[in-house]
C-alpha positions in Angstrom: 77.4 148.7 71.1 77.4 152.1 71.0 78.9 154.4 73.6 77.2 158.3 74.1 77.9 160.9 76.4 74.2 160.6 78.8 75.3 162.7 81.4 76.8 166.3 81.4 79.2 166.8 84.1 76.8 169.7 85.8 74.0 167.1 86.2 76.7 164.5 87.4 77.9 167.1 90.0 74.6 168.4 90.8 73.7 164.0 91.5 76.5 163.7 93.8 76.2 167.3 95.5 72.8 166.7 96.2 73.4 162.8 97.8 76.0 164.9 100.1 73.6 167.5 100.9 71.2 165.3 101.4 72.9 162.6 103.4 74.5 165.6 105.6 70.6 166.9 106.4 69.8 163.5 107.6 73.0 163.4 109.8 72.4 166.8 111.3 68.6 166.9 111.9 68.6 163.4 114.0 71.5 165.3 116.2 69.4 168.5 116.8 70.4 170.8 119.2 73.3 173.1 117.8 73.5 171.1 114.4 69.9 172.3 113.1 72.0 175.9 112.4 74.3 173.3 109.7 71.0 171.9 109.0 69.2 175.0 108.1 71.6 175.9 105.8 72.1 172.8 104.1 68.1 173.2 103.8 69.5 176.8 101.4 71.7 175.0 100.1 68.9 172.4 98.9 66.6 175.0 97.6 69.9 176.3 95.2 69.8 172.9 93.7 66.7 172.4 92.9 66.1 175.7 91.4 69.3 174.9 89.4 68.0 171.7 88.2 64.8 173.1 87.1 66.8 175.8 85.2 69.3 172.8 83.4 66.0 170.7 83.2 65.6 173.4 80.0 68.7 174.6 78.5 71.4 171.3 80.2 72.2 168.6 78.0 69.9 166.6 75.9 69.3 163.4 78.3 69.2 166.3 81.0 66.6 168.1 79.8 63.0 167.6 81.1 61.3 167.5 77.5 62.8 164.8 76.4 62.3 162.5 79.5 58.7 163.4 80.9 56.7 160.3 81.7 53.7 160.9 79.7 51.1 158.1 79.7 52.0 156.2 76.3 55.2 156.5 77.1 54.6 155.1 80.6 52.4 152.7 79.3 54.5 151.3 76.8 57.2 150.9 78.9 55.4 148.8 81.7 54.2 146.8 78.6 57.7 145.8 78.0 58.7 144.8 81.4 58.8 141.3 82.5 56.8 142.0 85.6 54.0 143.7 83.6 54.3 140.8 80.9 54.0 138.3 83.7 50.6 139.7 85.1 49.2 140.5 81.8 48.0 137.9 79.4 46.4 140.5 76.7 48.5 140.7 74.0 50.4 143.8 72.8 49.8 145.3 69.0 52.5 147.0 69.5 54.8 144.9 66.9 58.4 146.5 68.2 57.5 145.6 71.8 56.2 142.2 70.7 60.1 141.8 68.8 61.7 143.4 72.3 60.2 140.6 74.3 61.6 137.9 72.1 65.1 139.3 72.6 65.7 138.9 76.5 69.2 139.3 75.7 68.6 143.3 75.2 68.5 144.8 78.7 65.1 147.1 79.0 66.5 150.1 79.8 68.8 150.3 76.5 65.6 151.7 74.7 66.1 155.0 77.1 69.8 156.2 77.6 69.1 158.8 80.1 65.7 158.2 82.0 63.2 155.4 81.8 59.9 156.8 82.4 59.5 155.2 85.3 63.0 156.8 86.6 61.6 160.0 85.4 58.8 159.6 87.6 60.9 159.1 90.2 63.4 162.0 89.5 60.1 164.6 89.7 58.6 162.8 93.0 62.0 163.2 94.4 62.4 167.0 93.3 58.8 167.4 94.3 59.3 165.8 97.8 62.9 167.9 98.4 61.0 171.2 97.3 58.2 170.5 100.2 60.6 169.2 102.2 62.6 172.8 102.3 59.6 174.8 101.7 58.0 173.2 105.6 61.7 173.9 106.9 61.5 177.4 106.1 58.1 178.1 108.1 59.4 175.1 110.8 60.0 175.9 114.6 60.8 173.7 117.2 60.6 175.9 119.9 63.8 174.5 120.7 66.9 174.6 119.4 65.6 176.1 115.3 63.0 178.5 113.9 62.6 178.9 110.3 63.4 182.3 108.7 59.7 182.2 107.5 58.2 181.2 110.7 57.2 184.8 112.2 55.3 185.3 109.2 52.7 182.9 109.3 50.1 182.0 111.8 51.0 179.6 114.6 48.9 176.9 112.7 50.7 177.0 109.6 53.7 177.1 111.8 52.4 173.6 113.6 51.5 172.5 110.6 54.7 172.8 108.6 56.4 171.4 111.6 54.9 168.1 111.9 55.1 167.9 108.3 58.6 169.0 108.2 59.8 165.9 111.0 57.0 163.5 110.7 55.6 163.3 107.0 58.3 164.8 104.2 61.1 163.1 106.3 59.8 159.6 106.0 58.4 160.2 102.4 62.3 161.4 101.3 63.4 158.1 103.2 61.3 156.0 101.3 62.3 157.8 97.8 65.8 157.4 99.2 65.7 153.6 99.9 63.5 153.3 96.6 66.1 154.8 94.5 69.3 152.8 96.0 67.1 149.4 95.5 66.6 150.3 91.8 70.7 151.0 91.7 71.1 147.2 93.1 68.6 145.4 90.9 69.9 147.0 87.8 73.6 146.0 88.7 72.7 142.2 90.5 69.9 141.3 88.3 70.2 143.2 85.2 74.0 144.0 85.1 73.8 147.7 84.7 75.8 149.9 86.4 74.5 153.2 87.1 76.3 154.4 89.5 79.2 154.4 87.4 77.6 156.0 84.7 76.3 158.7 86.9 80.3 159.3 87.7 82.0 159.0 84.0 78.9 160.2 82.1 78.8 157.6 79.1 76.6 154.6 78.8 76.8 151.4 76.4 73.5 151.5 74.0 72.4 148.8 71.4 71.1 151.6 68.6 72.6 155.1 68.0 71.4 158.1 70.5 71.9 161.6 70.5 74.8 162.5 72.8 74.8 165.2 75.0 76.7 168.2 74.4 79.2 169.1 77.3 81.7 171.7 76.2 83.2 174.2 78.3 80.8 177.0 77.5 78.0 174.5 78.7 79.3 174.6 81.7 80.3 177.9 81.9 76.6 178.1 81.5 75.9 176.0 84.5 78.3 177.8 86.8 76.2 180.6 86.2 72.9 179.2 86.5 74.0 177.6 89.9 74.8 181.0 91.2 72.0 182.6 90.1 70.0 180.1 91.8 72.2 180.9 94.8 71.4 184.8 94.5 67.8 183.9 93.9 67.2 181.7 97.7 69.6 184.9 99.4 66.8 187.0 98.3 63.9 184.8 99.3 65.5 185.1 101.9 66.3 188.5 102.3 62.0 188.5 102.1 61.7 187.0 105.8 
């Protein structure tokens, strides 16, 4: 076995930030009333992430970066081809000869061909960016009439307004709670069924692979670099919203 360095510490503390952040938004918005001020800037706080993650999805470390864990569609493909769920509903075989040789050897756990990201947990890491983005993004232009009004809500037409609302409480909330409870399910199969534990690699950083990897690099001027990415994604939302 061989033991690499997957996860830089800024994508660790970005992970476990944005579980806070998130879990804290949750907590807040089913309070209401004087908690949707926390709530709105949590919902900043969001944005600051995400914009961060984009910027470390291109210059973070190697399992971190976005090139080298995109889902494309022979990837994907390939992938589900070497899963025992798409094995068990497909009887064509695969001429694919090192997938055909993976098969034979249960013993190798499926993920160990991808030390950061499977493609289908890619595919779940953009759907849940994705989702967060239009989740603060209808936030922003939100108004409850209530107790919150978005700082971009005077701008727009009272039907955009509406519109981001019910989206905001009724659509991207329930769509992020699926993701959510998606994401911890995968967490508990892997470590009951498959015996991988990825929560504790997400917190120490190194994972146990069959075949050499590339490590990533995480050196102090690395993250020296992504203390200063973070804050200029902080200066960049106080400007957007500087805008409204």
């Amino acid at each position: 076995m061989h033991k690499i360095l997957v996860w830089d510490l800024p994508t660790r503390l970005f992970h476990w930030l944005l579980v806070l952040v998130i879990s804290s938004q949750f907590i807040t918005g089913l309070l209401g009333g004087v908690w949707l001020n926390l709530h709105g800037l949590l919902g900043y706080l969001t944005l600051s992430l995400i914009v961060f993650r984009i910027f470390w999805g291109f210059w973070g470390g190697y399992w971190s970066r976005f090139i080298n864990f995109i889902p494309n569609s022979t990837r994907f493909f390939h992938y589900l081809k070497s899963t025992r769920i798409f094995s068990t509903f497909s009887r064509a075989p695969t001429r694919n000869h090192e997938l055909d040789n993976f098969r034979q050897h249960r013993t190798v756990p499926v993920s160990n061909p991808y030390p950061g990201h499977n493609p289908l947990g890619a595919l779940s890491v953009f759907m849940m960016l994705l989702v967060l983005t239009l989740q603060v993004v209808s936030g922003l232009m939100s108004d409850d009439d209530i107790a919150f009004s978005g700082p971009f809500s005077r701008l727009v037409n009272n039907n955009t307004v509406d519109w981001m609302t019910w989206y905001h409480s009724c659509v991207g909330y329930y769509i992020l709670l699926f993701l959510i409870v998606l994401h911890v399910s995968a967490i508990l199969y892997y470590k009951f069924v498959k015996s991988e534990y990825l929560t504790s690699v997400m917190i120490h950083g190194y994972k146990k692979i069959e075949a050499p990897a590339v490590a990533s690099i995480d050196t102090m001027t690395k993250r020296l670099l992504a203390l200063v990415f973070f804050l200029v994604s902080v200066l960049l939302v106080y400007l957007l919203l500087c805008l409204a």
